[in-house]
N, CA, C and O of each residue as an XYZ file, in Angstrom:
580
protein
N      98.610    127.939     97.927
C      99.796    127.624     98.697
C      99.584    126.269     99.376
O      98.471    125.996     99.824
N     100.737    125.297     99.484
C     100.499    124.340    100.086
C     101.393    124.205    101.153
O     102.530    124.643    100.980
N     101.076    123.635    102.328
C     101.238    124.202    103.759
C     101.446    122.825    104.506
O     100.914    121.920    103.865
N     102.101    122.359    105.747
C     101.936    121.195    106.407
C     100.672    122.015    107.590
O     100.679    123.071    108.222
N      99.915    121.141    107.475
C      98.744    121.747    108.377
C      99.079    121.349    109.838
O      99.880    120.565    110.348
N      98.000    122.337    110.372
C      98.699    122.183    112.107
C      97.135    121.811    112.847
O      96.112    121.517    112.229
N      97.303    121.927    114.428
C      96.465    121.557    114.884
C      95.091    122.726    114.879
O      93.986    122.345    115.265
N      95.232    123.637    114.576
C      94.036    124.512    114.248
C      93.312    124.503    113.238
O      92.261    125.137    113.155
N      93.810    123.746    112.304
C      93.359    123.446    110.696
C      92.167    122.576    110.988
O      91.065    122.741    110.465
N      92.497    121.534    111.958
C      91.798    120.133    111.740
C      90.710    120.482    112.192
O      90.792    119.998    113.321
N      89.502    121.091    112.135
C      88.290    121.267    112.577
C      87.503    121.093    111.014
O      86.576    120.371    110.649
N      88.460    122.253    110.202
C      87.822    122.539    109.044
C      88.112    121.359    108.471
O      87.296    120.991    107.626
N      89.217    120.512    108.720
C      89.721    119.538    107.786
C      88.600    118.569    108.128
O      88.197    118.085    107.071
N      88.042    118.168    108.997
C      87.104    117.127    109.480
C      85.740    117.615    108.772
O      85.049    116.775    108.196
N      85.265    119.249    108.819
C      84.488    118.984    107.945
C      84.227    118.884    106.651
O      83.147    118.616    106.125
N      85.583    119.183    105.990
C      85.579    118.891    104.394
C      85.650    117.693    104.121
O      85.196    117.415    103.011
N      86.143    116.670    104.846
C      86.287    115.642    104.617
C      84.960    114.664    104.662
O      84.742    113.580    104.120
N      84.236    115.415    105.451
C      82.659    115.030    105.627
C      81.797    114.823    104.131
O      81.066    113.873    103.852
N      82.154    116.133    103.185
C      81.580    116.595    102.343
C      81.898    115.778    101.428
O      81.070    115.130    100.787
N      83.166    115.721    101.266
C      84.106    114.104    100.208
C      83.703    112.931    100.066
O      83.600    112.263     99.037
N      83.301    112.494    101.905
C      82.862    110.988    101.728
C      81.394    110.568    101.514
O      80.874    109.476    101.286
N      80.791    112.106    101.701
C      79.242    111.634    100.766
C      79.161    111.511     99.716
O      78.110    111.164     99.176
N      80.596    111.834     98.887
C      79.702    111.526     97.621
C      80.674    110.115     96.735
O      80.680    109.910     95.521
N      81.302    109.442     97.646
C      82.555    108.538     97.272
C      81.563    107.058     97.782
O      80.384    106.842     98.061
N      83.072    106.115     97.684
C      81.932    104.589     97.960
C      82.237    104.587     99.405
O      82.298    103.458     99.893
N      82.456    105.634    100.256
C      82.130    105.593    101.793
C      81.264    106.075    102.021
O      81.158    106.285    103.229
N      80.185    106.536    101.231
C      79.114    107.073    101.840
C      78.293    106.563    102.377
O      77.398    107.313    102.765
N      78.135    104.980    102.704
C      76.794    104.115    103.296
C      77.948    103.865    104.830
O      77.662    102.812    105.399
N      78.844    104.457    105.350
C      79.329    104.042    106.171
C      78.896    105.415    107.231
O      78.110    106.080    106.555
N      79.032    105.903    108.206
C      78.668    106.540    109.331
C      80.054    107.745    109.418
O      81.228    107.512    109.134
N      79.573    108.806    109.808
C      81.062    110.067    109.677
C      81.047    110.053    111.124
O      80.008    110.508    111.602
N      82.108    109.567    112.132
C      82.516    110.253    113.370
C      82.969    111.522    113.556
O      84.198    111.468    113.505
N      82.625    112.559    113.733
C      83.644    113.414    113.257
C      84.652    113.749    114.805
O      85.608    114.525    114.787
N      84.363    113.269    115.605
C      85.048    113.072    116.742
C      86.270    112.324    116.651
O      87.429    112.730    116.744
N      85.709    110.858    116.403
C      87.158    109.887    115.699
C      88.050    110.868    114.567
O      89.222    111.190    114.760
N      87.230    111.274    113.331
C      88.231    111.860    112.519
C      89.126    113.159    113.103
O      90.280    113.562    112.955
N      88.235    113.477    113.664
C      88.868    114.820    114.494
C      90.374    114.310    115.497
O      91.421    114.947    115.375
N      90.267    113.099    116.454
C      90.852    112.722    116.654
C      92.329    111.992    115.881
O      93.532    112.070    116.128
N      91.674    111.420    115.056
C      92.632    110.855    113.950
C      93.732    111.992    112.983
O      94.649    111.558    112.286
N      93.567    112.743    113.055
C      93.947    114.168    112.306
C      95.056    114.507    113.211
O      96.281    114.565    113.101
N      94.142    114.722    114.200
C      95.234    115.413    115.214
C      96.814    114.731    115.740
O      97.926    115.237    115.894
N      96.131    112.999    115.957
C      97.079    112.110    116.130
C      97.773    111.910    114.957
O      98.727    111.235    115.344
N      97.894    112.056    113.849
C      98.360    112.323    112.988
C      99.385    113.308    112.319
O     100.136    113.074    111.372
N      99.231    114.489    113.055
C     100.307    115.473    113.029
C     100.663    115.488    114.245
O     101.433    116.431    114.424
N     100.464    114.856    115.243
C     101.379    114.405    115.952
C     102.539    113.403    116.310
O     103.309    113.276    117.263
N     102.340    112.810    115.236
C     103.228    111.114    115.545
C     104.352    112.098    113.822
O     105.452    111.597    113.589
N     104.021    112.996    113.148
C     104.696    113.411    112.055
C     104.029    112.718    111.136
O     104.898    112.545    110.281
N     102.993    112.172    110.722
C     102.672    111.421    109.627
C     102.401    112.825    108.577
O     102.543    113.976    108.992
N     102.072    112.556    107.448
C     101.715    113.980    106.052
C     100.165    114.284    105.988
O      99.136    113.705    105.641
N     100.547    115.495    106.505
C      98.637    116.179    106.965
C      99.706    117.364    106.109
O     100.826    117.724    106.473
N      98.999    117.772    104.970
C      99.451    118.545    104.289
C      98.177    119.431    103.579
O      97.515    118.798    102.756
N      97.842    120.631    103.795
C      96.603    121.230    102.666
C      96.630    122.453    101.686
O      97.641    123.140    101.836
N      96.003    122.772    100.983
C      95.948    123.609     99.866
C      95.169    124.732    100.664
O      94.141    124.463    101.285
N      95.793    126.195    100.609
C      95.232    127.358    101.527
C      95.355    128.234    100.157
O      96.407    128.504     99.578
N      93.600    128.742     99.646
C      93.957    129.782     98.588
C      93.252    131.188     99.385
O      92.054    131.362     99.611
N      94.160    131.918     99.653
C      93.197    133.396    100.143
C      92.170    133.110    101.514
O      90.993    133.243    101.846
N      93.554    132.595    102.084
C      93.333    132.557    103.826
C      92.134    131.051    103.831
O      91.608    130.630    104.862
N      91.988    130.645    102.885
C      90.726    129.322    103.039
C      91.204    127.926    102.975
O      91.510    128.023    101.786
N      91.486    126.850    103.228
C      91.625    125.373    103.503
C      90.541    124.986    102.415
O      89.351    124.843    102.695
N      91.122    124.815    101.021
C      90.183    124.094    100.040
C      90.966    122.767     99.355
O      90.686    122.489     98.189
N      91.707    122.151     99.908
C      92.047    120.292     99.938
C      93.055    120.734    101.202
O      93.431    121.661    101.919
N      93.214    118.970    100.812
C      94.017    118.420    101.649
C      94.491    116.995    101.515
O      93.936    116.245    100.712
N      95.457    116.604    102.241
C      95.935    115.313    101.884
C      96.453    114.553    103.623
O      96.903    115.096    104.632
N      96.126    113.145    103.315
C      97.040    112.856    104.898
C      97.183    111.670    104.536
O      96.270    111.007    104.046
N      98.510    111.197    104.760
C      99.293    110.179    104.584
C      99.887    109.414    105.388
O      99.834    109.908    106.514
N     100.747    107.885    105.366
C     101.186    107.282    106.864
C     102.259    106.586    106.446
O     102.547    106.707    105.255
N     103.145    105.659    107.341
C     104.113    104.923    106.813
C     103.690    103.913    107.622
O     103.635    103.969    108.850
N     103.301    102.713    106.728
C     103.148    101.357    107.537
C     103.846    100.731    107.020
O     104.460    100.946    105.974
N     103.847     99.034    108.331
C     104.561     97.792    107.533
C     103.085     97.461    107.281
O     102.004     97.888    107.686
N     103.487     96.569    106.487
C     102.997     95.294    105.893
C     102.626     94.589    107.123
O     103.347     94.789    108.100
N     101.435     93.646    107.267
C     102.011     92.466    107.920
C     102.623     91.403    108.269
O     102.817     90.782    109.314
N     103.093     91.248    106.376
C     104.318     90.166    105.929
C     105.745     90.036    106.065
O     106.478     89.060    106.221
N     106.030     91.766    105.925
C     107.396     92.583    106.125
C     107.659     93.927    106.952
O     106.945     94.851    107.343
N     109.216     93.558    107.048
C     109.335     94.636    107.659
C     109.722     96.146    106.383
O     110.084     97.303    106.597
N     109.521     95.633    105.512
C     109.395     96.762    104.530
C     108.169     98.100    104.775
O     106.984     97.944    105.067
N     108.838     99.289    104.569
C     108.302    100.289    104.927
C     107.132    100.806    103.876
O     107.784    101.334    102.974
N     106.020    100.894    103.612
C     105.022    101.536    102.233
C     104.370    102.704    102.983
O     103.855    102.789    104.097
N     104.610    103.738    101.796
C     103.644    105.272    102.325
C     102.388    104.911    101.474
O     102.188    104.737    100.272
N     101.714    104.878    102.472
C      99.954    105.077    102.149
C      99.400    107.037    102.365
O      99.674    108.016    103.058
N      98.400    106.581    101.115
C      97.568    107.579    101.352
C      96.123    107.843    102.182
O      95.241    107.788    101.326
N      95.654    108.049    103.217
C      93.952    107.934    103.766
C      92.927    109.032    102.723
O      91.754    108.814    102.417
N      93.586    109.976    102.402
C      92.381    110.900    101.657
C      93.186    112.098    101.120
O      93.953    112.725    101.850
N      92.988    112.397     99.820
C      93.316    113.550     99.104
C      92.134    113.836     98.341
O      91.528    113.100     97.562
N      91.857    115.244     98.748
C      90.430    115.507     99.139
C      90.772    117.128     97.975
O      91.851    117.641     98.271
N      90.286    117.607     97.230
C      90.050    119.619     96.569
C      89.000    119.628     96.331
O      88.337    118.828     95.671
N      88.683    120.652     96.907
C      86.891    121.124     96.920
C      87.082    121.678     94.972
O      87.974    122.376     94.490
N      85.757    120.969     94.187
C      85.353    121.405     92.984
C      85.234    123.359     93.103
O      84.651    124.162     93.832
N      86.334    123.430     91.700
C      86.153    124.909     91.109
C      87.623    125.192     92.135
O      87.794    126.373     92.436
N      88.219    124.612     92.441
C      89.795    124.251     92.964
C      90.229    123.460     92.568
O      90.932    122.893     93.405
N      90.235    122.832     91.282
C      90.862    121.375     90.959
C      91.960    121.798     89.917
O      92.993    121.218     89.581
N      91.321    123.193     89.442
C      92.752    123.296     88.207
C      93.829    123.563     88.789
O      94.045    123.523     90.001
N      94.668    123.896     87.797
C      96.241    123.875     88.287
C      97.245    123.434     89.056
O      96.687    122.673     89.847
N      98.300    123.450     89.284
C      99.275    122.411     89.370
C      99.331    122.077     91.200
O     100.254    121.519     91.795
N      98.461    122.441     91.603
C      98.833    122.415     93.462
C      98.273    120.582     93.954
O      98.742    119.895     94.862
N      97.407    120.303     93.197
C      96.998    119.141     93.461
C      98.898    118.291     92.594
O      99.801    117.869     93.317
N      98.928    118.289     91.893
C     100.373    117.746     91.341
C     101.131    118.004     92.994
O     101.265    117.091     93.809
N     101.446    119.059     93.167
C     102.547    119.552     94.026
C     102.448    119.051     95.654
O     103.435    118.803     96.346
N     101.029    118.959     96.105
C     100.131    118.532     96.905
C     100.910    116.349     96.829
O     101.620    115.731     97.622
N     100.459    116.061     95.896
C     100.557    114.555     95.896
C     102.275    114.208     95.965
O     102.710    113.281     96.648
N     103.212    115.176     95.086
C     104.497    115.574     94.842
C     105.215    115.515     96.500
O     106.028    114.656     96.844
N     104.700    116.634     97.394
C     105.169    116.509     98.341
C     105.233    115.404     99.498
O     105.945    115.345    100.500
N     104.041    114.382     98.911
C     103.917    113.493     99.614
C     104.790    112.271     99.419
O     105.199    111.465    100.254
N     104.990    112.338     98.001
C     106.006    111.368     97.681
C     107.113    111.589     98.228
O     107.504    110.775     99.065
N     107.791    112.554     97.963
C     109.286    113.151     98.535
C     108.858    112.883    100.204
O     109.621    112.302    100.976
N     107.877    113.267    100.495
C     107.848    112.895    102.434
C     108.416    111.321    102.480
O     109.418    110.861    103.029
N     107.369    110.683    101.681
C     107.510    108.974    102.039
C     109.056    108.478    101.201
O     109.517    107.369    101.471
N     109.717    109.312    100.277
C     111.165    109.015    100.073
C     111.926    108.559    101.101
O     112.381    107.505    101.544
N     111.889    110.561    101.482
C     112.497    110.322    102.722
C     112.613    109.921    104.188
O     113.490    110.072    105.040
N     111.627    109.457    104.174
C     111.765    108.456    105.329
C     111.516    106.648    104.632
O     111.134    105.630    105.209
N     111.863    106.849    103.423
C     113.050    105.464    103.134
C     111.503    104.442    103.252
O     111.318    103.742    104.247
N     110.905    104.474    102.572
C     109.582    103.779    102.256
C     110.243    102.594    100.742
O     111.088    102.635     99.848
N     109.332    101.794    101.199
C     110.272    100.636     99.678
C     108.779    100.777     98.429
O     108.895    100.553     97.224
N     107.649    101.138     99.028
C     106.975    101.355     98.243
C     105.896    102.595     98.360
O     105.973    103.230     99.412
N     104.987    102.978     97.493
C     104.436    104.051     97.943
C     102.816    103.561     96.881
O     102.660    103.229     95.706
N     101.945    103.738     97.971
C     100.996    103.241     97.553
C      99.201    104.062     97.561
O      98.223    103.797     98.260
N      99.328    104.741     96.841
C      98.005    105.382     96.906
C      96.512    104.891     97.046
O      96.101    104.079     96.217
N      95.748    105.300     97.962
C      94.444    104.695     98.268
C      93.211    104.610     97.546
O      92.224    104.634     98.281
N      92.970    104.515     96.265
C      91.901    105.485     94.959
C      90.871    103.997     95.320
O      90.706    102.902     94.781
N      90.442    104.563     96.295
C      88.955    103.256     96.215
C      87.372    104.570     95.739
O      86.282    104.071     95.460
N      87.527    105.918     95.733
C      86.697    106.555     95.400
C      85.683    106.369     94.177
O      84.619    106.950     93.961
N      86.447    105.222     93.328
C      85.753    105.459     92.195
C      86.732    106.773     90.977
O      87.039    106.802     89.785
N      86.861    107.450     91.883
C      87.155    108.846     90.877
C      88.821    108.235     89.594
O      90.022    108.059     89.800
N      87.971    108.126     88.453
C      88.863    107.686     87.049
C      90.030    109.116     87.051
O      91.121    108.896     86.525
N      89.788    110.483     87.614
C      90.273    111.557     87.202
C      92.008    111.340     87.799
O      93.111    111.563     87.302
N      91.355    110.601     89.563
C      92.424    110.563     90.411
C      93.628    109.541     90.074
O      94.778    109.630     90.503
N      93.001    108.343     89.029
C      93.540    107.139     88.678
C      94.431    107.822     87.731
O      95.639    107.717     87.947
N      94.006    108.555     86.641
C      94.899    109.096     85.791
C      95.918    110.006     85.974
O      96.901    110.188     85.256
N      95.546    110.659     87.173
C      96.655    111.818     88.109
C      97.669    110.774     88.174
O      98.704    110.702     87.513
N      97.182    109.893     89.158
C      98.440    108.909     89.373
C      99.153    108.333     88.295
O     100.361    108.555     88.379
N      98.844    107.733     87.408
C      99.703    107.177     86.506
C     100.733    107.733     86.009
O     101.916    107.402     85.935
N      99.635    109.393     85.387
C     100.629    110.344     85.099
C     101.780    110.966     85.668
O     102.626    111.639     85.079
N     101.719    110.668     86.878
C     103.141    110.811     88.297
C     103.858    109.917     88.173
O     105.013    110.055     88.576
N     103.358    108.412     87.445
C     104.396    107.518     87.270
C     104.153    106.195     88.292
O     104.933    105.255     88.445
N     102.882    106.390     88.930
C     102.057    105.483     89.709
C     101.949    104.152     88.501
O     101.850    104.421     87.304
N     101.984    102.693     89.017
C     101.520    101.554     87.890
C      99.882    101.320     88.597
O      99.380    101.427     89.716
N      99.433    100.952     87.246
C      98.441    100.205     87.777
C      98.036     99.045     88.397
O      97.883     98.169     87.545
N      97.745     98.577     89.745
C      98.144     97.311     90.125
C      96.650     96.783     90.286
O      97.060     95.688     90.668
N      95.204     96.619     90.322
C      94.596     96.494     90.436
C      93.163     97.706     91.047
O      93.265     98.808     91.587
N      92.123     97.031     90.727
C      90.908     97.313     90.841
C      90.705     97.115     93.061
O      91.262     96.347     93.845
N      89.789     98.096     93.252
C      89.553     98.147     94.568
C      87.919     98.013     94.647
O      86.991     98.571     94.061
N      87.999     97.224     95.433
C      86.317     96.224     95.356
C      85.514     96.504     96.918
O      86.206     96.468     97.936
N      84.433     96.704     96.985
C      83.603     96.710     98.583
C      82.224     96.201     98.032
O      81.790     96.285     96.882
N      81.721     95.723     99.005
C      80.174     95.108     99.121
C      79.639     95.832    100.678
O      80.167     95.879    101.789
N      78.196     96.398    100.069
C      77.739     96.935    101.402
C      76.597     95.469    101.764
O      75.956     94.728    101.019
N      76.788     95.555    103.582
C      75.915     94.771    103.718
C      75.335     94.871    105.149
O      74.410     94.135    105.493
């Protein structure tokens, strides 16, 4: 089932999200889980898309999303921060429905573009997207130092 998550969720959501970014290209960076904890919360509070996957009472993904400008325009783009399914949860269509609902969120609140965040590395997530009808606009690059 996919659910708009509330403020009791975000404990667990902070630590799954823990588990995600060890093994992605954020892992040489430091986990607050205070900040994220914070960030979550402020997040379903301002209405931004904190949305998660609940199978048999358990929180196994999740997604959270935002509407920014640009700094160039006043044009509206829905970003994604993390869409996260714990492995041996990846089949079937909730991750579709999961990313689905996020689009229709950033529709409707009249976004001119919608722009997903895939700096993970993960080729699986690149092809999700396309297959939704996402273009490919470039490669996402970091240097640790």
């Amino acid at each position: 089932m996919i659910r708009g998550a509330t403020l009791e969720d975000v404990p667990i959501m902070v630590q799954k999200a823990a588990k995600h970014l060890e093994t992605c290209s954020y892992a040489p960076l430091a986990y607050d889980m205070g900040k994220a904890e914070d960030f979550i919360r402020d997040l379903i509070s301002i209405n931004g898309y904190v949305a998660v996957i609940e199978r048999n009472g358990e929180i196994v993904g999740a997604m959270l999303g935002d509407i920014v400008e640009p700094w160039f325009s006043s044009d509206r783009i829905g970003i994604e921060y993390i869409v996260y399914v714990e492995p041996g949860h990846r089949s079937g269509k909730e991750i579709v429905q999961l990313i689905g609902r996020w689009i229709n969120w950033c529709k409707e609140n009249n976004v001119k573009q919608i722009r997903p965040q895939i700096s993970s590395g993960n080729l699986g997530a690149s092809r999700l997207y396309e297959a939704m009808g996402f273009k490919y606009v470039g490669p996402c690059f970091c240097m640790n130092v």
